[in-house]
N, C-alpha and C positions, 0 to 999 in steps of 0.2 A: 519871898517871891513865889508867886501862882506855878504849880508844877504841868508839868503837859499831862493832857489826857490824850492818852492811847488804846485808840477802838480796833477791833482785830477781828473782820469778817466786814461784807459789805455789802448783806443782807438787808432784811426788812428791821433787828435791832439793831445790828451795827448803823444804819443811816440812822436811823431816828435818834439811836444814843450819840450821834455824830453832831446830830444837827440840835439837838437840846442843850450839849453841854457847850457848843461853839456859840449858840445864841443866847448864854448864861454867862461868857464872856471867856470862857473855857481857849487856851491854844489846843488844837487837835489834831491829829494826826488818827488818820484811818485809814488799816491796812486792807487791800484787797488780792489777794493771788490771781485771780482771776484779771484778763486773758493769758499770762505768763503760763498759768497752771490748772487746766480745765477741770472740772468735777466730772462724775458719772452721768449727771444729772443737767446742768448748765448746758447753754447752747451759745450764750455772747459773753461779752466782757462789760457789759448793763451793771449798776449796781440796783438792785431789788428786782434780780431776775425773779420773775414767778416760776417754778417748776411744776407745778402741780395744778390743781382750780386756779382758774382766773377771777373765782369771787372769791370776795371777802368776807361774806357772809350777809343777814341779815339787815335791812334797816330800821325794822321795828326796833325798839326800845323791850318790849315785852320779847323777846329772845334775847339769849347770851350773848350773842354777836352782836347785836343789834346795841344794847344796853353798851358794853365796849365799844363799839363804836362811838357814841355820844357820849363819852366818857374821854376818850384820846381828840377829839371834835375839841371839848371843853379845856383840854390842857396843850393846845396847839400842835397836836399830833403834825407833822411832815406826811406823814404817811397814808392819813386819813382825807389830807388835803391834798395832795397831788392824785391820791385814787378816785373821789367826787370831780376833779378836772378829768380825769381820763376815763369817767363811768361811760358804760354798754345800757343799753337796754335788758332787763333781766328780772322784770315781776317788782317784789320787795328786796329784792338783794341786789349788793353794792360789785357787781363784776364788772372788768376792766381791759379794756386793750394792753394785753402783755407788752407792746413795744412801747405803745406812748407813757405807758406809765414808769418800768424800770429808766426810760431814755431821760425825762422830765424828773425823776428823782437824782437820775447823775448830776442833769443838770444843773440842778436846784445846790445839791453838797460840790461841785465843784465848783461854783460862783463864787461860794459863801467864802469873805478872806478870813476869816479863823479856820478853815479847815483845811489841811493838808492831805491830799489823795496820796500814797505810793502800791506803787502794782507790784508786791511783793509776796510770797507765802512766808510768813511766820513762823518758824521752829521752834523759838525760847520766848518767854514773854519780857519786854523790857526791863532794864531794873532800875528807871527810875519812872519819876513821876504818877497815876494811879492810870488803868489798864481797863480797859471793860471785853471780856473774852465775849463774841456774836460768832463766831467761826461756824455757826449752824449746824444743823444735824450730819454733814460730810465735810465734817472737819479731818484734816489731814493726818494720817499717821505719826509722822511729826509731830506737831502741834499736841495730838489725844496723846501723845507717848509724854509729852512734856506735863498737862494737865495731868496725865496720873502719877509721874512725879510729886508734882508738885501738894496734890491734895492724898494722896496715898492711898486714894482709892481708887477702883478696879474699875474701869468704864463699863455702861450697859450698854444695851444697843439692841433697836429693833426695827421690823422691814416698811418700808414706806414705798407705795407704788402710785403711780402716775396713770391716770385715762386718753385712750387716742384721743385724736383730735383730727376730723373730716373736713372734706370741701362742703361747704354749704351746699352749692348748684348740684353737688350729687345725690345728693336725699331727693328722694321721688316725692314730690309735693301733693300728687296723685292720692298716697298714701296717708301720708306725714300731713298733721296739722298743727297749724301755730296756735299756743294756748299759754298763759297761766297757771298753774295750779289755785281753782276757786275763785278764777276769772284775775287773781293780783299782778296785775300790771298796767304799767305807765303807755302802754299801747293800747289802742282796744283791740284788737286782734291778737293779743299776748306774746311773749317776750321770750318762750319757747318752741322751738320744736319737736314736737309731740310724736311717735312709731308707735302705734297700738297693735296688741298681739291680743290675738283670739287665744284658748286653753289649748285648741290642740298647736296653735304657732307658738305657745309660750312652752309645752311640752317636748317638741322638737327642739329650741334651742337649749333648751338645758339639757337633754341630752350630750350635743355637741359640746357644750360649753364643760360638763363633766368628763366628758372622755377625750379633751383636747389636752395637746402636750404641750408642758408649762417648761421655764427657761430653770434649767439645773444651776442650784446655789453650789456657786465657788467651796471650799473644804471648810474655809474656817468659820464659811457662813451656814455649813448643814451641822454645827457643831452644836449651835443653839438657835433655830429660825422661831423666832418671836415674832410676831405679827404687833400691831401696835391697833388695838380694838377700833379705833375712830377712823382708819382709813384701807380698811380690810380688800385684799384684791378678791373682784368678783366672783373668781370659781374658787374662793376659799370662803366667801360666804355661801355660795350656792350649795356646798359640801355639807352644810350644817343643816341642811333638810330642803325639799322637793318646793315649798311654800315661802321658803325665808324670802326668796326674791321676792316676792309679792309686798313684804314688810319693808321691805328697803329700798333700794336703786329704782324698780320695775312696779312699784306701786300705783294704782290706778286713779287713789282715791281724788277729788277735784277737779277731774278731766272729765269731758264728752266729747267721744267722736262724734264728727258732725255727719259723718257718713250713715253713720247707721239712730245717730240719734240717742245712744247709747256710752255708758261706763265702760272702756275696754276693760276685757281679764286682766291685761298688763300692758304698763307704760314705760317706753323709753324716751328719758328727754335727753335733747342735745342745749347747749345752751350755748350762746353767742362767744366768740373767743377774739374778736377783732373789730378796731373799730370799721373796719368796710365792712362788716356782716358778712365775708369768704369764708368764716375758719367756724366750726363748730365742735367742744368740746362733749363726749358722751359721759353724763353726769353721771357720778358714784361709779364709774367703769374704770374702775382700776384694775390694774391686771398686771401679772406676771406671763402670761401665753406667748408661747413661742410669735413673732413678728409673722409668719403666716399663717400660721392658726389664728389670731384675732382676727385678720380678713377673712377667715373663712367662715369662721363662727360669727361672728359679728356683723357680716352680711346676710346671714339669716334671720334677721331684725327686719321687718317689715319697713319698709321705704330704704334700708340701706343695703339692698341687693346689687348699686353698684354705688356703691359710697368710693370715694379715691381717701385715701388714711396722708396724712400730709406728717404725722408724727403718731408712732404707735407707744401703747402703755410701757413701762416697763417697770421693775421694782429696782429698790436700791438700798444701801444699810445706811441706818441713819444711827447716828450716836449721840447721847445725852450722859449727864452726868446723876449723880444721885442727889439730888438736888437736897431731900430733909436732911440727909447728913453733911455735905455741907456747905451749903448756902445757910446766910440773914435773912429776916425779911426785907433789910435793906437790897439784897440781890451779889453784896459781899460776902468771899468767902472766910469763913468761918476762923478760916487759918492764916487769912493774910487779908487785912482792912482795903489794902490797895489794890487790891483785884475780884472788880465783879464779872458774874456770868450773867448772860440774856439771852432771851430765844429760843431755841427749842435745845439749843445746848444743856438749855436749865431745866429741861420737860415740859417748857409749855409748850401747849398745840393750837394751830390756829395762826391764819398772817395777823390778824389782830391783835390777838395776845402778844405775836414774837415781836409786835413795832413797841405793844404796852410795857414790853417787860424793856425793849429798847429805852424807851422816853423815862420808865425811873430811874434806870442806869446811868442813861446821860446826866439824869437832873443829879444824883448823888456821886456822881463823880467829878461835876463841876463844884459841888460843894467842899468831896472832900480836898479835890486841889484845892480852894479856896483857905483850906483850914476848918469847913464850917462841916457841923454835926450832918450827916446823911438823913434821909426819911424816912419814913416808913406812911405806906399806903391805909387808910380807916379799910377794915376787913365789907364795910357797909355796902361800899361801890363795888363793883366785879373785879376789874385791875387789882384792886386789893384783897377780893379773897382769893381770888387764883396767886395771886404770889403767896399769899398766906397758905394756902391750901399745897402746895410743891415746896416749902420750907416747914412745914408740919405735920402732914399726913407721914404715916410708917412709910420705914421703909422699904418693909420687905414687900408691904402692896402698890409701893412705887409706878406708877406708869406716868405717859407725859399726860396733862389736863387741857382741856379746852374752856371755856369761857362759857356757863351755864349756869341758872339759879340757883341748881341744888349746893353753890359753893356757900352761898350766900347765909349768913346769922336769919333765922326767922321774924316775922314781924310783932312787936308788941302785941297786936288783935287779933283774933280771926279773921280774915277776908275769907267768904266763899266763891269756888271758881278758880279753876290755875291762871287761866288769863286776867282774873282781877287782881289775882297774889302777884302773878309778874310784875302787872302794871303798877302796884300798889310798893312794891320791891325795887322800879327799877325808880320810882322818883324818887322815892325816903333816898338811894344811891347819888342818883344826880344834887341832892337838898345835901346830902353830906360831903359829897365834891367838891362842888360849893363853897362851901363850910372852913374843909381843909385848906383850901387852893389861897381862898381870906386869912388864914389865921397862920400857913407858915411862909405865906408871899409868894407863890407857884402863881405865875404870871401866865394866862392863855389866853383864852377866848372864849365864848361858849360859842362864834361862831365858826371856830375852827382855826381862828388864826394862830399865828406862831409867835412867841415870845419875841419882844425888839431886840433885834443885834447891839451886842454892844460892840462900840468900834475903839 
């Protein structure tokens, strides 16, 4: 008899691992705490709330994101199809109306009669049937006290912070213009809004921005405060030198003010956060600043001098596991066949990667209730070296990964040119997806769609 699969977080893996192994003919059960038991972080009882960016990254294929993308696209992602129904305007990149998209993903897994929703927080993991842990980066005390039971090792944990997010109509449009970066967007008048600072307006706010008071970490969080490199809050990159901003968040480069005709010294962009174009989140503005100090500081942004903040930055501890020790590349652990980890649980980073490490989870966990051997991902496609790459790299330079070439095995040739290697990298990937998908009966779509229900 077919065992139940039980998914446990009701995130961007847990849906996708919900919705793979229920549409592989899997009975399911997925648990979600939430509304019963709020997070730090959560605002509804949505399943695939977004917390953080509302993109998903890239659509180009020649990016990491991009490349993932049309990888999860090809294997009937949920996740990558409900986000193209609720896409924004936003250049080359795939961002999204936070409500329609978390609401239309409930939608979607509560319809489906193989899955069973319960609004509960999880303490012990079941003990029957095979388990897939999504409980995400604010997974419950509980829950992390039981996972370090059960795998015997110590949890890590590092800080994850969040960017305000303004009223549109309040950006001075006087100032502020809508652009592109290097004109890429689906609009002709671009798909950003653009705050150009002159040297001495980029010099004044980092001043402020360095002598603003930031929100004091609780005790057990000043004990060890790790920053997690890929999502760094902005006056702890600012602290790394007077110029980093120029490298990063506030970079100028593929913009012209049209005012002057000219490259500003520094760029802030907003990017669209809703589908009626009201809500604007401030890209790479992450922050820990005290909730009045980011208004204050942050109004000294040229065109945001009377910006209205509709949700201010904040940080949060996020927890992962040690994934090379122990995790498979199947995404099971190490010590027990019948319970995998997905998500950023597992160290990956990135909504993409957390649906990708979702969608294998679910597919080998319908196999192994099945009785049938689990998979493992060709290291060729990105999916598969980033799992490859968080079940193999040391562990003592462990941190979580995001979805980028350098994961990737090199090509047979020479290609010269990084964008010809991408491009040259990310099809050999797609030609071997392909490949795989033919040869061990992984049912999708290349365009997107989802595997048939089995009823």
């Amino acid at each position: 008899m077919e065992r139940t699969v039980h998914i446990i977080g009701g995130g961007l893996a847990g849906c996708e691992a919900a919705w793979q192994a229920a549409s592989r003919g899997a009975a399911v059960t997925l648990y979600e705490m939430r509304p019963e038991r709020m997070t730090p972080a959560h605002h509804t009882g949505w399943l695939a709330e977004l917390v953080c960016s509302n993109s998903l990254g890239s659509n180009l294929t020649d990016r990491g994101s991009g490349l993932l993308q049309a990888e999860l696209a090809r294997l009937g992602s949920l996740i990558v199809a409900v986000a193209r129904e609720a896409r924004l305007p936003a250049g080359g990149a795939l961002a999204v109306d936070r409500e329609t998209f978390a609401r239309r993903v409930t939608e979607r897994i509560t319809a489906h009669p193989r899955i069973t929703l319960v609004r509960r927080e999880v303490v012990a993991l079941p003990a029957d049937g095979v388990t897939v842990v999504a409980s995400g980066p604010l997974t419950s005390d509980a829950l992390a006290a039981e996972l370090v039971r059960l795998t015997g090792a110590d949890r890590l944990f590092f800080f994850d912070a969040m960017a305000p997010i303004v009223e549109a109509g309040s950006v001075d449009m006087g100032i502020a213009f809508r652009a592109s970066r290097y004109a890429r967007g689906e609009r002709e008048e671009g798909d950003y809004l653009n705050c150009p600072l002159t040297a001495a307006e980029y010099e004044r706010f980092l001043d402020a921005l360095l002598g603003a008071e930031t929100i004091a970490l609780r005790g057990f969080e000043r004990d060890d405060p790790r920053f997690f490199e890929g999502c760094l809050p902005v006056e702890a990159l600012a602290r790394r030198g007077r110029r980093t901003l120029l490298f990063g968040p506030l970079r100028p480069v593929g913009l012209t003010d049209p005012r002057t005709g000219q490259r500003p010294f520094a760029v802030v962009q907003l990017r669209q956060d809703n589908l009626a174009g009201t809500l604007c989140s401030l890209v790479g503005f992450q922050t820990n600043l005290r909730w009045p100090e980011q208004e204050r500081v942050f109004r000294l942004i040229p065109g945001l001098g009377r910006a209205e903040f509709v949700r201010h930055g904040q940080m949060h501890r996020n927890t992962f596991l040690s994934a090379p020790t122990l995790l498979r590349p199947t995404l099971q652990l190490r010590s027990s066949q019948n319970v995998l980890v997905a998500g950023q649980l597992a160290g990956i980073e990135g909504y993409l990667g957390n649906a990708g490490s979702g969608l294998l989870a679910g597919i080998n966990a319908s196999r192994l209730a099945a009785g049938e051997a689990p998979l493992e991902l060709p290291c060729e496609c990105m999916l598969g070296a980033l799992i490859r790459y968080i079940t193999h790299v040391a562990p003592v330079a462990f941190q979580p990964m995001k979805a980028n070439f350098g994961l990737l095995p090199p090509l047979g040739e020479a290609v010269r040119g990084k964008r010809l290697r991408f491009q040259a990298l990310a099809a050999r990937a797609l030609r071997v997806l392909d490949a795989w998908c033919e040869r061990v009966g992984v049912a999708g779509g290349r365009d997107g769609s989802s595997p048939a229900v089995h009823s």
